[in-house]
N, CA, C and O of each residue as an XYZ file, in Angstrom:
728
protein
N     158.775     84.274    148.016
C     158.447     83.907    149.369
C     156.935     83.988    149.541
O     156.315     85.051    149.487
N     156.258     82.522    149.799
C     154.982     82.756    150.311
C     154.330     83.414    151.834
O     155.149     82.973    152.641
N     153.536     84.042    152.462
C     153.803     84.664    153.368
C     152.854     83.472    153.626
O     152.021     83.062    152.817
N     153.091     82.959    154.880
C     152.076     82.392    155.936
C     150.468     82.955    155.974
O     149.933     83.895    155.387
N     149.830     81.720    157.153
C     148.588     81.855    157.017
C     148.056     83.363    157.808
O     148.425     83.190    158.970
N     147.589     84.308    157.760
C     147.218     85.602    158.526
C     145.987     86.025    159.084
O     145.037     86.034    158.301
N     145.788     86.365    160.208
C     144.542     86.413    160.468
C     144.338     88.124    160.860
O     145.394     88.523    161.352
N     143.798     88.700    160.820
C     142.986     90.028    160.864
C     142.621     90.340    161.960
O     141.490     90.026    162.331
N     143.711     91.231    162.991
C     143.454     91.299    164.579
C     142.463     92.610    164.310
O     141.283     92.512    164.646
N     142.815     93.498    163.869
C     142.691     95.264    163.870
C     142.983     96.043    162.849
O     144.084     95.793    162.358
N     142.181     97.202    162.177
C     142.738     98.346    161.965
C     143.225     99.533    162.615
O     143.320     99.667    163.835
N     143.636    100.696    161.431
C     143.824    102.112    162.258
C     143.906    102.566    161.134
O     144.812    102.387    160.320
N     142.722    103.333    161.002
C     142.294    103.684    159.982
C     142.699    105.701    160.506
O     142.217    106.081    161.573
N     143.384    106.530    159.820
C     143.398    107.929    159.825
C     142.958    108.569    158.283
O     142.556    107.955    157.295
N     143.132    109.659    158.422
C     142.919    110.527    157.378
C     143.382    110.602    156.104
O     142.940    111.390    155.268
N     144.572    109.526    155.851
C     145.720    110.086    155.074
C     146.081    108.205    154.791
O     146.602    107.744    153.776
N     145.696    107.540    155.815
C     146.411    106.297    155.777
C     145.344    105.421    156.210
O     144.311    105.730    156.804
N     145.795    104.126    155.774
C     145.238    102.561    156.169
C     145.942    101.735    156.224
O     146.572    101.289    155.265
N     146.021    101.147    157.943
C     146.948    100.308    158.418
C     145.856     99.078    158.870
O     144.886     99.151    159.624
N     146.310     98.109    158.234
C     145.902     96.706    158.974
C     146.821     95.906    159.887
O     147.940     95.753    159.398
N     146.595     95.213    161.398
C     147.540     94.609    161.664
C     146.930     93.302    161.684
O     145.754     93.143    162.012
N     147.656     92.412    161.361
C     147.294     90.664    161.408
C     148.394     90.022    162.301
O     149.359     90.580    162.821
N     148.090     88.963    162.345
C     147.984     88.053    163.470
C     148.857     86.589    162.524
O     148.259     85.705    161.910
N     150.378     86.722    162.672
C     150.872     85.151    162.085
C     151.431     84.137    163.116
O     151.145     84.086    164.312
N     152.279     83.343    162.429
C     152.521     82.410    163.566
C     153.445     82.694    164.404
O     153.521     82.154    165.507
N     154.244     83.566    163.982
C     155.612     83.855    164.948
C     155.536     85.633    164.891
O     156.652     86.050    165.200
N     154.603     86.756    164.603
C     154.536     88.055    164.588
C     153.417     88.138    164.511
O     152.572     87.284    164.242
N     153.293     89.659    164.852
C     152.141     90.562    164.457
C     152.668     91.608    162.959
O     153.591     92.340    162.602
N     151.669     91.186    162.583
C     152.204     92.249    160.768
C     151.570     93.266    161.222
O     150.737     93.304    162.127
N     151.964     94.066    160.598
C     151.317     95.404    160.271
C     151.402     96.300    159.077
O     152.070     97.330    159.172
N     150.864     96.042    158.102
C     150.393     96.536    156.326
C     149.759     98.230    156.557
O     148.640     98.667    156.827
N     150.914     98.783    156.331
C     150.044    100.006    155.846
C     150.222    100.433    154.671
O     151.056    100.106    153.826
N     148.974    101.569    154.638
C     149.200    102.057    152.651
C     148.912    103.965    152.919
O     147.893    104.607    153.172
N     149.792    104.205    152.791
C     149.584    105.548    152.072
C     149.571    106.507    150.848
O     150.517    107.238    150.556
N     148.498    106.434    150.219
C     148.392    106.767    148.758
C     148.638    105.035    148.391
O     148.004    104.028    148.707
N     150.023    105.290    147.479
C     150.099    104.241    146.520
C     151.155    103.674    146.983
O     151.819    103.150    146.089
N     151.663    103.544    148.217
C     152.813    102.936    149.016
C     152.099    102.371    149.644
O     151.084    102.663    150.276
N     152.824    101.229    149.415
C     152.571    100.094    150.847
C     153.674     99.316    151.438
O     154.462     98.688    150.730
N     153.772     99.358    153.229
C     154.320     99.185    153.627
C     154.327     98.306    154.613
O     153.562     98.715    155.486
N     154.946     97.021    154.988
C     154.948     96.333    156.065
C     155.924     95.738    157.055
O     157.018     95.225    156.820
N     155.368     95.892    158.090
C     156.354     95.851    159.678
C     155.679     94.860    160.303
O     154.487     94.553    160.269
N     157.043     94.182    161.154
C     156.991     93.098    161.726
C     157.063     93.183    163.113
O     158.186     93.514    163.493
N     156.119     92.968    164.144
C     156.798     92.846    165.963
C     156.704     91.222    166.032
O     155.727     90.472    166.038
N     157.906     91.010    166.075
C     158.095     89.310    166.352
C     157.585     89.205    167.701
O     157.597     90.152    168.488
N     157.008     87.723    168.044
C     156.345     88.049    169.663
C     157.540     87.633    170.340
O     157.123     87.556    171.495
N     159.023     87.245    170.389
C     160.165     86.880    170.975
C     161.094     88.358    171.603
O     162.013     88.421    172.420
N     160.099     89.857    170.499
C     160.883     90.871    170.560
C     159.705     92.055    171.001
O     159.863     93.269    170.877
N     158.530     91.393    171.527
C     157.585     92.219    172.145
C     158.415     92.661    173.594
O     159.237     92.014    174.243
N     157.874     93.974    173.812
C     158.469     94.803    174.731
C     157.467     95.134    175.876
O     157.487     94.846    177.073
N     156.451     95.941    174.995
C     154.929     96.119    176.206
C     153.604     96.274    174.931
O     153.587     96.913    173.879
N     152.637     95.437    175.545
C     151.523     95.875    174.932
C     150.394     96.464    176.036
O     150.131     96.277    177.224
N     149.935     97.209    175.034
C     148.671     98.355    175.888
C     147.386     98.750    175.585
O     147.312     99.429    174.561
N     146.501     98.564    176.078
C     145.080     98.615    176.168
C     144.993    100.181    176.426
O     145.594    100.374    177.483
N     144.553    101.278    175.971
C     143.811    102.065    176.594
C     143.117    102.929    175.300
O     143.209    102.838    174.075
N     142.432    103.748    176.162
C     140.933    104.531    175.727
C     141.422    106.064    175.728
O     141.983    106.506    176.731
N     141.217    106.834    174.650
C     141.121    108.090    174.337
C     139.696    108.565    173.438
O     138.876    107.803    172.926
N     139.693    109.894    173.430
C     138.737    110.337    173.323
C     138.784    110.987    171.907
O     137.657    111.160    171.442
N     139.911    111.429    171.028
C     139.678    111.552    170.000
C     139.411    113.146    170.366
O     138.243    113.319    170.716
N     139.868    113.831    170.369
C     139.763    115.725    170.581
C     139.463    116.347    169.219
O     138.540    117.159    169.148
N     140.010    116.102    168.379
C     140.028    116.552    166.940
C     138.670    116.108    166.257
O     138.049    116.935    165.590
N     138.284    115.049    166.384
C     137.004    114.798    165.894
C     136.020    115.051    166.733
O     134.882    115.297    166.334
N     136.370    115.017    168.057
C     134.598    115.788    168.727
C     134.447    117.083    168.373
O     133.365    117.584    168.065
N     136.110    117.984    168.422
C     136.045    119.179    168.401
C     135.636    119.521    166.514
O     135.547    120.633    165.993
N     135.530    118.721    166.116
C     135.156    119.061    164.104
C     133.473    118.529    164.437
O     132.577    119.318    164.139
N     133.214    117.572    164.876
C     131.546    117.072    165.182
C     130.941    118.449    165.711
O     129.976    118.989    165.170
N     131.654    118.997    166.901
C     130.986    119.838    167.639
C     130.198    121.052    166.564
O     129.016    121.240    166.274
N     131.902    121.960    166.026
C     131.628    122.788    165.635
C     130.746    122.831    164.241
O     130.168    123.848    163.855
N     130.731    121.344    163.428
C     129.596    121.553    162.805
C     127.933    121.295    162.763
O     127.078    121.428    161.887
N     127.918    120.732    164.561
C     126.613    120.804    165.066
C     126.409    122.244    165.398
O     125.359    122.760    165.015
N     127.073    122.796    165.905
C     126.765    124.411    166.441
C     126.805    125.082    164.599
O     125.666    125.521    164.438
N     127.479    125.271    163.487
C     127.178    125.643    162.686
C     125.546    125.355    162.445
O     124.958    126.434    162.513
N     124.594    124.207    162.176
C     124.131    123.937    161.517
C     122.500    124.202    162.318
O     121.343    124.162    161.899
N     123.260    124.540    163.942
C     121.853    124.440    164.624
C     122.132    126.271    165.052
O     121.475    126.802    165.948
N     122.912    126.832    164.456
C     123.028    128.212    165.027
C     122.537    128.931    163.632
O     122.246    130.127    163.608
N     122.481    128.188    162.612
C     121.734    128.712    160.964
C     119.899    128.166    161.554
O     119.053    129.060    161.569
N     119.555    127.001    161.902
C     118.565    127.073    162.584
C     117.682    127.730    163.855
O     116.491    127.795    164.162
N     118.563    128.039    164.238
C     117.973    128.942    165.792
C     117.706    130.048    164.980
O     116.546    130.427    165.139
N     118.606    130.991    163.824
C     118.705    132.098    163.713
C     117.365    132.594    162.637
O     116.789    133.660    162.417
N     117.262    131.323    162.179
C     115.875    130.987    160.903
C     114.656    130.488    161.409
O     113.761    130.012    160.711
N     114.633    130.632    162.914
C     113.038    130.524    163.316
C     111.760    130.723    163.168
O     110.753    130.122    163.543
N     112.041    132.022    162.327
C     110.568    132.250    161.681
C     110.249    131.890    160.206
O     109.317    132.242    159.483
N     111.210    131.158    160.006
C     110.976    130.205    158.888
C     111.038    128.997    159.071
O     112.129    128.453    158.904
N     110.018    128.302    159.424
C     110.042    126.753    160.005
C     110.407    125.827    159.193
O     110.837    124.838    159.787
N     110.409    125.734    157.836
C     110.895    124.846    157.118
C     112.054    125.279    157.090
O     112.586    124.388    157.752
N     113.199    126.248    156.727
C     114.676    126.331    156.831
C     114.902    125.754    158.303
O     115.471    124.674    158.463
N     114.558    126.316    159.087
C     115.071    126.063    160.889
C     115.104    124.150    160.791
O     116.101    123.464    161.014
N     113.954    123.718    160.467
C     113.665    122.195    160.603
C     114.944    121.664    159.965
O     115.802    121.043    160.593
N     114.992    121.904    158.912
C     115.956    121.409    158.018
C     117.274    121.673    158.310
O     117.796    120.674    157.815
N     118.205    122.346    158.785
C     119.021    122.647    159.388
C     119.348    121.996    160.945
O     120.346    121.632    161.567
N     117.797    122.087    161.186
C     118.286    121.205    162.677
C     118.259    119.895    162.666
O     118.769    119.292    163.610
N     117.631    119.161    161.549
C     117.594    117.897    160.947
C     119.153    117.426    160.175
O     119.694    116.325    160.071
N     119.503    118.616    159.774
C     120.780    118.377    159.380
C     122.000    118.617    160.890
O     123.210    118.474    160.719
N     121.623    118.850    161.767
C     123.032    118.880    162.776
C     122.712    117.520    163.555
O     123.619    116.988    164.195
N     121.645    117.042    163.518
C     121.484    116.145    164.303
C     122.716    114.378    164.284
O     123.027    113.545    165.135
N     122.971    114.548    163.098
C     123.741    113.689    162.641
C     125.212    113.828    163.433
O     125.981    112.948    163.821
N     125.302    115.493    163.529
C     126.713    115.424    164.279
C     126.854    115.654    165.637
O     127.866    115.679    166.338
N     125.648    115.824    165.909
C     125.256    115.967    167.357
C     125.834    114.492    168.138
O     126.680    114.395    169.026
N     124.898    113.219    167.327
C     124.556    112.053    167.661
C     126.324    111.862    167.570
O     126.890    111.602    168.632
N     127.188    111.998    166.276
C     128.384    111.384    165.930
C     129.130    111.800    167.451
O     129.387    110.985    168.337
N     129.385    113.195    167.497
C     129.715    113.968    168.895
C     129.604    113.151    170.063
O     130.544    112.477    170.483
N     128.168    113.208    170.741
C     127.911    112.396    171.732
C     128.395    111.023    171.951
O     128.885    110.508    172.956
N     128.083    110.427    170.483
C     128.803    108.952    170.812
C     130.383    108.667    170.982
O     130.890    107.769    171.655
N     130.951    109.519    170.310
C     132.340    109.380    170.701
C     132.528    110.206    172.170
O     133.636    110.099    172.696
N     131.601    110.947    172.793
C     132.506    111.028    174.104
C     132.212    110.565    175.189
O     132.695    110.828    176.291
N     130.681    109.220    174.660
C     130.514    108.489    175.439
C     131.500    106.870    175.731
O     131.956    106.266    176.702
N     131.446    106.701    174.246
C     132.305    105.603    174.098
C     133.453    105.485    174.197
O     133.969    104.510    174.743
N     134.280    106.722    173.550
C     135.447    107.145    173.044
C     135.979    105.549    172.005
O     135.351    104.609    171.518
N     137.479    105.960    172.055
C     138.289    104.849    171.725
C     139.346    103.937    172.016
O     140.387    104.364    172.517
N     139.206    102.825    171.778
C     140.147    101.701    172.302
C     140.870    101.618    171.360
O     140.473    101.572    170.195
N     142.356    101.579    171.820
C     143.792    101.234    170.971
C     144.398    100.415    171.992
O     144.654    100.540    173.190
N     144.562     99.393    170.957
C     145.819     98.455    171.427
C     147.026     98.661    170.505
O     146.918     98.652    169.279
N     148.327     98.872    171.242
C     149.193     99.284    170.422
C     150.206     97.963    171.481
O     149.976     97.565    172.623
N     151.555     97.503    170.319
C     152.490     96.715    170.617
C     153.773     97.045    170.242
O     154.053     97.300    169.070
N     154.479     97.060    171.030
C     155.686     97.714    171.005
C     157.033     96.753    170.958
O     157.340     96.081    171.943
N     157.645     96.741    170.001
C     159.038     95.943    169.851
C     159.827     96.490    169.989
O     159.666     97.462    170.727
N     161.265     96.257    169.370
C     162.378     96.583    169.393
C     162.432     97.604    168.198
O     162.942     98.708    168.388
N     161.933     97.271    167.010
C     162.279     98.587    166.109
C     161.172     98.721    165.625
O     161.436     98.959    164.447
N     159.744     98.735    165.759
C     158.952     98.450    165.185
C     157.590     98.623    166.115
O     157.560     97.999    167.175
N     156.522     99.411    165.763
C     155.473     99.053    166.652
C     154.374     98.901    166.213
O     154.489     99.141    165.011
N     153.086     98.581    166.482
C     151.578     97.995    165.321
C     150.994     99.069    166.598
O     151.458     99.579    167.617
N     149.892     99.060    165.970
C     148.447     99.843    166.667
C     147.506     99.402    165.997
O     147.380     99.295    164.777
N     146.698     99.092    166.998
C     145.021     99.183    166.510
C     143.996     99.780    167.016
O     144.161     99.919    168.228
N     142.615    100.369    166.503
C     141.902    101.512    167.024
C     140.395    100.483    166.779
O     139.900    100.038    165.743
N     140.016    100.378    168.085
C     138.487     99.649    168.010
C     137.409    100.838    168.968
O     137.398    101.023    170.185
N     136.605    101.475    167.929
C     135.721    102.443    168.415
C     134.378    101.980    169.006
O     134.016    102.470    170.076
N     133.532    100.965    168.309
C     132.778    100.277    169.054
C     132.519     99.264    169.933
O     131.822     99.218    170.946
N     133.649     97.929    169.000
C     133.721     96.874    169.239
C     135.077     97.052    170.612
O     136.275     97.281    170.443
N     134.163     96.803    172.190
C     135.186     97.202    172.890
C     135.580     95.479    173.466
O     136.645     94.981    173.831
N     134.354     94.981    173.355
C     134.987     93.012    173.664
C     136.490     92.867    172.593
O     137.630     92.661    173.010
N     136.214     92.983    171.641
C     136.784     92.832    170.407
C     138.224     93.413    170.789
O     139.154     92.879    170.184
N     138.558     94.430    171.703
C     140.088     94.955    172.168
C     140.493     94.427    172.865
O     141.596     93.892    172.759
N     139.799     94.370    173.797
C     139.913     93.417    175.162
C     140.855     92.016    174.776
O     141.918     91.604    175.239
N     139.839     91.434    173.588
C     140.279     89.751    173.179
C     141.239     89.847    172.249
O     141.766     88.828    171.802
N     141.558     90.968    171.875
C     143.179     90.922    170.822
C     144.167     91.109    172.131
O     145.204     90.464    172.286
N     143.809     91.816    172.781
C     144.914     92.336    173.843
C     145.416     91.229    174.641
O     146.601     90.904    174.708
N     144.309     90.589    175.327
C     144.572     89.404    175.535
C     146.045     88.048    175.065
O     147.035     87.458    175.498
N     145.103     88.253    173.818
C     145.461     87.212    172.673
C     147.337     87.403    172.589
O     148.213     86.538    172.569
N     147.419     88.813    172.556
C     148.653     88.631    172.085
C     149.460     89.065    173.514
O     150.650     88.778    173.377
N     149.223     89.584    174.663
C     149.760     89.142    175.640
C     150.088     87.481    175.582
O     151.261     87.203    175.332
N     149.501     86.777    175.713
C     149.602     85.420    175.951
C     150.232     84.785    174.684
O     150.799     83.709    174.876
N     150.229     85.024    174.068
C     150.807     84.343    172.747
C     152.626     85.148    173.091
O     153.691     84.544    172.956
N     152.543     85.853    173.307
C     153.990     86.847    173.259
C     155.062     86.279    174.804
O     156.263     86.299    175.077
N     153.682     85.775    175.557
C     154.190     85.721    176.946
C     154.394     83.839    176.519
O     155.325     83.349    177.159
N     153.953     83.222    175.944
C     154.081     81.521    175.635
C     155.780     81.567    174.764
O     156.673     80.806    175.137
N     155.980     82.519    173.658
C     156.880     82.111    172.714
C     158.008     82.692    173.923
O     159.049     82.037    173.983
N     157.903     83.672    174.728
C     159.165     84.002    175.380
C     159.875     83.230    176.345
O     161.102     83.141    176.378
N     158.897     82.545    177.312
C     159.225     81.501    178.298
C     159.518     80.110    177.524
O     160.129     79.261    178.173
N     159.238     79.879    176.547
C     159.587     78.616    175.623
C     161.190     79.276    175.077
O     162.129     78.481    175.019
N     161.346     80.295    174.811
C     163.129     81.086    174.102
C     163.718     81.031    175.833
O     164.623     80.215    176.005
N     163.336     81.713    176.907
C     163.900     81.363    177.670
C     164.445     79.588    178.327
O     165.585     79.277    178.669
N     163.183     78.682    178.329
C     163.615     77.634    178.583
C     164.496     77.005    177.755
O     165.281     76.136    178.135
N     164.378     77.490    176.414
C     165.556     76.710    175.895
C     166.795     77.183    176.029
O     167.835     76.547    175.857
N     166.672     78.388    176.359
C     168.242     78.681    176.259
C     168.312     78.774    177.730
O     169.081     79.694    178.007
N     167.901     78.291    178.647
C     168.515     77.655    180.066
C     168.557     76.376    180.226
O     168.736     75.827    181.313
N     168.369     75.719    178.984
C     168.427     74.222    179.207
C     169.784     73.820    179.815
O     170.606     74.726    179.674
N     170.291     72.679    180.482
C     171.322     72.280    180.808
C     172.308     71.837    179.560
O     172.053     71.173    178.556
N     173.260     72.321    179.907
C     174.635     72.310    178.884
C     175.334     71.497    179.189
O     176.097     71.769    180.116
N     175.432     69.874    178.458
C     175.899     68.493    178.755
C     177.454     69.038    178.644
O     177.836     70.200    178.507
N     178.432     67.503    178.773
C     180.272     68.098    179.287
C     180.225     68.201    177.590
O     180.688     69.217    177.070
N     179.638     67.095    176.717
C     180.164     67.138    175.183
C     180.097     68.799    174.533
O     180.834     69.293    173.680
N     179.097     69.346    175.171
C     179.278     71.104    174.323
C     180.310     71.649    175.016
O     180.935     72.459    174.331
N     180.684     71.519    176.016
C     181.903     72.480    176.654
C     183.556     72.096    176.215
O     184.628     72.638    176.486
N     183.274     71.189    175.607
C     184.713     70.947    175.016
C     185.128     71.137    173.917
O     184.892     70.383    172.973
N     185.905     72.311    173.842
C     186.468     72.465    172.400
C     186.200     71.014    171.018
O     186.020     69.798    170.958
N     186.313     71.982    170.301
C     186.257     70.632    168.998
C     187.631     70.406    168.509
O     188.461     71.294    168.314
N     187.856     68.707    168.267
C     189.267     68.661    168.304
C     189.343     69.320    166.556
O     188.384     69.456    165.797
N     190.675     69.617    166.300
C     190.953     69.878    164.084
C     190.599     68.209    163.660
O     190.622     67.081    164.151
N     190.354     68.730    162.743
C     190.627     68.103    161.666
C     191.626     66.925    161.424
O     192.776     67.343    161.554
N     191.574     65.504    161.096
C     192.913     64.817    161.188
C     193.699     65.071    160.101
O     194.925     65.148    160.183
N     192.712     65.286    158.480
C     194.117     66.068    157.845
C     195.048     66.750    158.512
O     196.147     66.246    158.742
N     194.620     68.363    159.026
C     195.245     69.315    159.412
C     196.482     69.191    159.991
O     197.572     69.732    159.807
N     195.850     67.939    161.097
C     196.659     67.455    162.106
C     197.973     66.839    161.027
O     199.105     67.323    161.047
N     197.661     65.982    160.343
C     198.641     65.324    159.572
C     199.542     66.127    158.435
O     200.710     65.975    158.077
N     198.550     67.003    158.043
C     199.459     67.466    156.906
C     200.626     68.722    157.553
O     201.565     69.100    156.851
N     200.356     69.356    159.195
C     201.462     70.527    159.925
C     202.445     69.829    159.875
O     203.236     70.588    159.315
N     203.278     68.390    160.166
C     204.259     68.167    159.725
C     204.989     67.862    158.495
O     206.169     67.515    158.439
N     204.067     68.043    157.369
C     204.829     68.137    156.297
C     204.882     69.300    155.626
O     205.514     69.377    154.572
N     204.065     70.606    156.282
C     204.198     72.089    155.732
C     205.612     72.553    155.259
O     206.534     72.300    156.034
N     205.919     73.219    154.058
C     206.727     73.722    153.579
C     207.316     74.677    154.755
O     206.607     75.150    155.644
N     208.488     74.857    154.653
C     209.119     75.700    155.551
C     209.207     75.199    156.923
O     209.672     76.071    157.657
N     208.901     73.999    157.599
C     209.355     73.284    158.547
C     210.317     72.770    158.597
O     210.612     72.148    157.576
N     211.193     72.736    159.612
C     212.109     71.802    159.454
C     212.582     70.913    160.529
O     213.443     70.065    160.295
């Protein structure tokens, strides 16, 4: 089976794992790999349920940024009368200072989509246009394929479908010559 053409909405990238979700003609994929497994899930857009835009802040990583800015500037405060250790130390927290600050200015955008057995996520930390226009994207794409499944299956039902189908004219012909009739 060749898989269709795919386009590259989002990652969600964690500690342990790497999930890509893409963008086909009739789903959203979602490829993840952990270690040396890889795995992929399907939200058909006919079996989308709710999709969601929102922003968190990520607690675990400000709170690991934090505490190794306070490590690195509390070895500097404490080494003041040695200006080259102190410098260097405070040159070294600055990195997590900056990482810190920016995530609890920016935080993070996840769009996550929710099906029937199956759900995708994606995590956009800078690029916040970039969430916005997937979120979008697949609202409207999810909201086009459903009202097209609904209209067809409210189409009008002519008299020819409501009438039984007649047998077969063998069938018909051969019940009076069945064995055991008489």
């Amino acid at each position: 089976m060749i898989p269709g053409k795919r386009k590259l909405l989002g990652r969600n990238i964690g500690a342990m794992s790497r999930e890509a979700v893409f963008e086909t003609a009739d789903a959203i994929e979602s490829e993840s790999r952990e270690g040396y497994e890889v795995t992929r899930k399907r939200v058909l857009y006919e079996e989308v349920l709710l999709v969601t835009l929102h922003r968190e802040l990520g607690a675990v990583y400000v709170i690991a940024m934090g505490v190794f800015t306070l490590i690195f500037a509390s070895v500097a405060f404490s080494a003041r009368r040695e200006p080259a250790v102190a410098i260097t130390f405070g040159v070294l927290a600055l990195p997590f200072f900056i990482a810190c600050a920016a995530r609890m200015i920016l935080k993070l955008d996840f769009v996550s989509v929710f099906g029937r057995r199956s759900k995708a996520v994606m995590r956009f930390s800078v690029r916040k246009r970039r969430a916005r226009e997937v979120y979008g994207r697949i609202c409207s794409r999810a909201l086009e394929v459903q009202r097209a499944l609904v209209e067809q299956q409210a189409a009008p039902v002519s008299d020819a479908d409501t009438q039984p189908p007649l047998p077969p004219e063998d069938v018909a012909n051969d019940a009076a010559g069945a064995i055991g009739s008489a």
